[in-house]
C-alpha positions in Angstrom: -26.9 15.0 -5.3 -25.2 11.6 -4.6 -21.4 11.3 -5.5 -20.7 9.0 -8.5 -20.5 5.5 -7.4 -19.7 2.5 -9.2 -22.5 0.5 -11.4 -23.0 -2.7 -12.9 -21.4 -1.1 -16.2 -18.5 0.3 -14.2 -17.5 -3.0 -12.9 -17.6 -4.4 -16.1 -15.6 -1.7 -17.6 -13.0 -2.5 -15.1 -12.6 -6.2 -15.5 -12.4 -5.2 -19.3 -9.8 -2.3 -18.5 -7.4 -5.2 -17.4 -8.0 -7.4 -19.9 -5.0 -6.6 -22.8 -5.0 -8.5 -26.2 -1.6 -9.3 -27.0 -0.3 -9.1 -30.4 0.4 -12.0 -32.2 4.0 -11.4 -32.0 3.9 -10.9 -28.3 2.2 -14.5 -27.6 4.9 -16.1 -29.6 7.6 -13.9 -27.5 5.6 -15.7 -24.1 5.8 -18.9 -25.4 9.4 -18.7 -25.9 9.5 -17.3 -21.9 9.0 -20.8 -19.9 9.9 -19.2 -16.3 7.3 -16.0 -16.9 4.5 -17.6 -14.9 6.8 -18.4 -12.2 8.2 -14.6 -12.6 4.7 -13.4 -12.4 4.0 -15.3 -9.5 6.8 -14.6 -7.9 6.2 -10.7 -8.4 2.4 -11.0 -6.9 3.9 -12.7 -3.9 6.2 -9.7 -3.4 3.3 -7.1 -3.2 1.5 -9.4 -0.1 5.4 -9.7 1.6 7.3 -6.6 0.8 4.3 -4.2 0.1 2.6 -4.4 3.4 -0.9 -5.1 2.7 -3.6 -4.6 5.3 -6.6 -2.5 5.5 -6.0 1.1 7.2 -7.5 1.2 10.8 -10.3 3.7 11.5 -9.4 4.4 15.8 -12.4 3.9 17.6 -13.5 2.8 21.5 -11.2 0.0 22.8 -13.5 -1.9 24.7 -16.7 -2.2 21.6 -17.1 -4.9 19.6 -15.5 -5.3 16.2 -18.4 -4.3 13.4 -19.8 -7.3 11.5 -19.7 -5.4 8.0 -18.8 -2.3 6.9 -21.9 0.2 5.4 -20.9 1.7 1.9 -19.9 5.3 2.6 -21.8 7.8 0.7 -21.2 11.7 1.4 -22.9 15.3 -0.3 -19.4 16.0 -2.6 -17.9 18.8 -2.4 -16.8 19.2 -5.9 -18.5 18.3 -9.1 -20.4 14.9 -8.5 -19.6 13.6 -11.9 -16.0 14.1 -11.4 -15.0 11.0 -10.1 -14.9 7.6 -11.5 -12.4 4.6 -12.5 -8.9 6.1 -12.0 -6.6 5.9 -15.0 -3.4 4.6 -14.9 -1.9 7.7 -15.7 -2.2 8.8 -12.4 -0.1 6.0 -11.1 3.8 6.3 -10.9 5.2 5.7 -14.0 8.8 3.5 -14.8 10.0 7.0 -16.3 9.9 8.5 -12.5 12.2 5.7 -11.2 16.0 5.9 -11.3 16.3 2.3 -11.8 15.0 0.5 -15.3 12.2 -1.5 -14.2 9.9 -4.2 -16.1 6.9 -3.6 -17.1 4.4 -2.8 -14.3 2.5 -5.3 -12.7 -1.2 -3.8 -12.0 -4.8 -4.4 -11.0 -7.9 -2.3 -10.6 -10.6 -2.6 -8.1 -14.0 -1.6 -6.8 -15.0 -1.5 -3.1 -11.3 -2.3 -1.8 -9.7 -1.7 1.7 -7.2 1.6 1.9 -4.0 -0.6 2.8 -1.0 0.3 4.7 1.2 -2.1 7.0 -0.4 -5.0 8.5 2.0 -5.2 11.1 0.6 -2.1 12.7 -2.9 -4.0 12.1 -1.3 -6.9 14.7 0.3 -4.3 16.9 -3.3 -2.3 17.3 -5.5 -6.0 17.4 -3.1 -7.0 20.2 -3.8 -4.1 22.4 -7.5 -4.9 22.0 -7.6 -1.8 20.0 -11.1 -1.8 17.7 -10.6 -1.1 14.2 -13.0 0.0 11.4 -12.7 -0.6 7.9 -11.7 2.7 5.5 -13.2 1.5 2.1 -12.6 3.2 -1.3 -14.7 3.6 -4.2 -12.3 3.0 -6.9 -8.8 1.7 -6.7 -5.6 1.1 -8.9 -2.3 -0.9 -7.7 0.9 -1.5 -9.4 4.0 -3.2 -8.7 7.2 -2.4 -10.2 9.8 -4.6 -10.1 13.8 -4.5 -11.6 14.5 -4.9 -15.3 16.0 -8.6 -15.6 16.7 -10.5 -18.1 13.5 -13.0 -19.8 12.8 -16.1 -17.5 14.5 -14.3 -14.6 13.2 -15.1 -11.3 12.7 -12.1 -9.3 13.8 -11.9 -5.4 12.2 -9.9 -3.3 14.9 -7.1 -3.6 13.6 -6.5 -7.0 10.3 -5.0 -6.1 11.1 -0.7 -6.6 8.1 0.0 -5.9 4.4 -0.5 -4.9 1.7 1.8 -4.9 -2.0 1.7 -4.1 -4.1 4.7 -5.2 -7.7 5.0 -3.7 -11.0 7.5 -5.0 -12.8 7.9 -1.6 -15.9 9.6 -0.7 -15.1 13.4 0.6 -15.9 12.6 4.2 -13.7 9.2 4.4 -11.0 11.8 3.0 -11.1 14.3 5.0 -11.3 12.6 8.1 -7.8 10.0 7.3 -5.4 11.7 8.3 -6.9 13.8 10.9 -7.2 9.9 12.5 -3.7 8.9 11.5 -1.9 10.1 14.7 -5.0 8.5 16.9 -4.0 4.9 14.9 -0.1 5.4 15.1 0.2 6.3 18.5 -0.4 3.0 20.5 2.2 1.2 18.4 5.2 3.4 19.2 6.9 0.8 21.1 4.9 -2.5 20.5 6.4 -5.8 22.3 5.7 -9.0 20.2 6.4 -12.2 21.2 6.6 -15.5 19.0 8.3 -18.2 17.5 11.5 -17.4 15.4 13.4 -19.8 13.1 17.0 -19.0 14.0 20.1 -21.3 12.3 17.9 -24.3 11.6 15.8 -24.0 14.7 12.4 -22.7 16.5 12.6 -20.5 18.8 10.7 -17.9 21.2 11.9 -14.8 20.6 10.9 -10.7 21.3 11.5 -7.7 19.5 10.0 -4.0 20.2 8.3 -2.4 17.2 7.6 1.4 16.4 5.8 3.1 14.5 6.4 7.1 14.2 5.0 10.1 11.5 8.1 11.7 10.6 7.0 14.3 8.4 4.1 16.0 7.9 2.3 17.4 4.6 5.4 18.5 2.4 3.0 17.5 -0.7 -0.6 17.3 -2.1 -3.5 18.3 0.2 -2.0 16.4 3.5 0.8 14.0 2.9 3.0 11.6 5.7 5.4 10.2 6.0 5.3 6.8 8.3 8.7 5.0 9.2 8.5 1.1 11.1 11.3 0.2 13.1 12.4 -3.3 14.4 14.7 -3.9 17.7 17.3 -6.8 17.8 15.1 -9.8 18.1 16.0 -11.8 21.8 15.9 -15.5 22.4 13.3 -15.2 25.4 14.8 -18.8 26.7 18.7 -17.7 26.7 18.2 -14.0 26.2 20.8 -14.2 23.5 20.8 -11.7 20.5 19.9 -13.1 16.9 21.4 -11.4 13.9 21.6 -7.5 14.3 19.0 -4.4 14.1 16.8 -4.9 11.2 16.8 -2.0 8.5 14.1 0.7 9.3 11.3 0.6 6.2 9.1 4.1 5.5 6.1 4.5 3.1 4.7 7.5 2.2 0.6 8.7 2.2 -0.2 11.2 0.1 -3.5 13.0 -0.9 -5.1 15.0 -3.5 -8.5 15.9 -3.5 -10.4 13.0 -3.5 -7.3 10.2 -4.0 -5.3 9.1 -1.3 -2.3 6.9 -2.0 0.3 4.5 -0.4 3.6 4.2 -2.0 5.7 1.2 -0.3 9.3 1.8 -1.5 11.6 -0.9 -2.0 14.3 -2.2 0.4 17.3 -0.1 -1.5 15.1 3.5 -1.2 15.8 6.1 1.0 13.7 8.4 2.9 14.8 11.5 0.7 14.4 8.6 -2.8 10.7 8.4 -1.1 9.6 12.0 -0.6 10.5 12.6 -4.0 8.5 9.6 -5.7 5.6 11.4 -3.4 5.9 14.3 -4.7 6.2 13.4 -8.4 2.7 11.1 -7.3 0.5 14.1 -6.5 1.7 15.9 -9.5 0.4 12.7 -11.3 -2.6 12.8 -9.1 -3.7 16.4 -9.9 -5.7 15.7 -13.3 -7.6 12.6 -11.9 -8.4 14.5 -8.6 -11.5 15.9 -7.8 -11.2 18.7 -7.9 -8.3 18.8 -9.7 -5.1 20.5 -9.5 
């Protein structure tokens, strides 16, 4: 018996599921909002910046060629079949879980997408000549969540609270992420990049070391991680001078239950401790969607 994949009628049903109707009263409330489009652009733009968006890298042989295409994944489940399917938004984060008020969220739902986490560690692995695979989900749901502001406020990038991508994958695709997680992280735990920097009005060639490290372990869910990214002092590679000082280490959390896997991307104010609790509160929210479930 073949795990439930997504049909003609399913993809349908999810272009539909983001389609929402306003009231009338709510399109005469937009029309009085001039700067919303440029809030809403604004907000997307933060989830490809601040979220971190590229797909997660399946470790394989250094020296093979890159695959053309990806085959779908299909595995024997090892829970009930018809389980699965489009995952509600219930089982995203809600505002509620948040210290912080928040707007509304800013979500999307998706069929054959990428698992994301930080492209960055994509460059880090592509430089090394490191061959990567493709994990692809069945199902996904993303959400940003930005600060409450006031109507026609343009948001910054420090308002984005939170991001979060949650993925339905096959049962062998989730079984086998995180055992490959420390076989992806490792070769980027003090990555050397070299390029041009704009520094006080001006190009220049600078380096910086980058690490990536796990630093902690399945504390929620089935398997959980937490992955923190580091950033050196940049250097002026012509004068060796020091621009600006030690960038801010960034974590995100990877959390999984049952058959959903999901990256939460925390915003610049959140703490490590802010972090594990939003994944924790996630796999709670996880649980009924799961399959199996909680």
């Amino acid at each position: 018996m073949r795990e439930h994949e997504p049909t003609f009628a399913d993809r349908i049903a999810v272009d539909l599921a983001t389609v929402r109707w306003p009231e009338p009263a709510e399109i005469r409330t937009r029309a009085r909002r001039r700067a919303r489009r440029q809030m809403v652009g604004a907000a997307v733009a933060l989830v490809l910046v601040v979220g971190g968006v590229a797909a997660v890298l399946r470790p394989t042989d250094p020296v093979a060629p890159a695959p053309v295409a990806v085959p779908p994944l299909v595995a024997t489940p090892t829970a009930d079949p018809t389980a699965g399917g489009e995952i509600p938004p219930e089982a995203l984060l809600q505002p509620a879980d948040l210290r912080e008020k928040s707007d509304p969220p800013l979500t999307v739902s998706g069929l054959g997408e990428a698992v994301r986490l930080d492209d960055r560690l994509g460059r880090c692995r592509t430089a090394q000549g490191l061959r990567t695979d493709w994990e692809t989900a069945l199902w996904s749901r993303s959400q940003s969540v930005l600060r409450d502001r006031p109507d026609g406020y343009e948001h910054p990038p420090s308002d984005l609270l939170i991001g979060q991508d949650l993925y339905r994958l096959t049962p062998v695709v989730a079984g086998r992420f995180f055992r490959t997680l420390e076989q992806l992280v490792a070769p980027c735990a003090a990555w050397r990049s070299v390029g041009p920097t704009e520094w006080q009005g001006r190009t220049v060639s600078a380096e910086a070391v980058h690490s990536w490290v796990l630093v902690d372990r399945d504390f929620v869910g089935d398997e959980a991680a937490v992955l923190r990214h580091s950033v050196s002092q940049p250097r002026d590679l012509a004068t060796g001078q020091r621009l600006g000082g030690v960038p801010r280490p960034t974590s995100l959390a990877v959390v999984r239950v049952g058959d959903l896997l999901t990256v939460i991307m925390p915003g610049r104010s959140t703490s490590d401790d802010e972090l594990r609790r939003l994944a924790r509160l996630a796999a709670t929210r996880m649980c009924l969607a799961a399959n199996p479930s909680c």
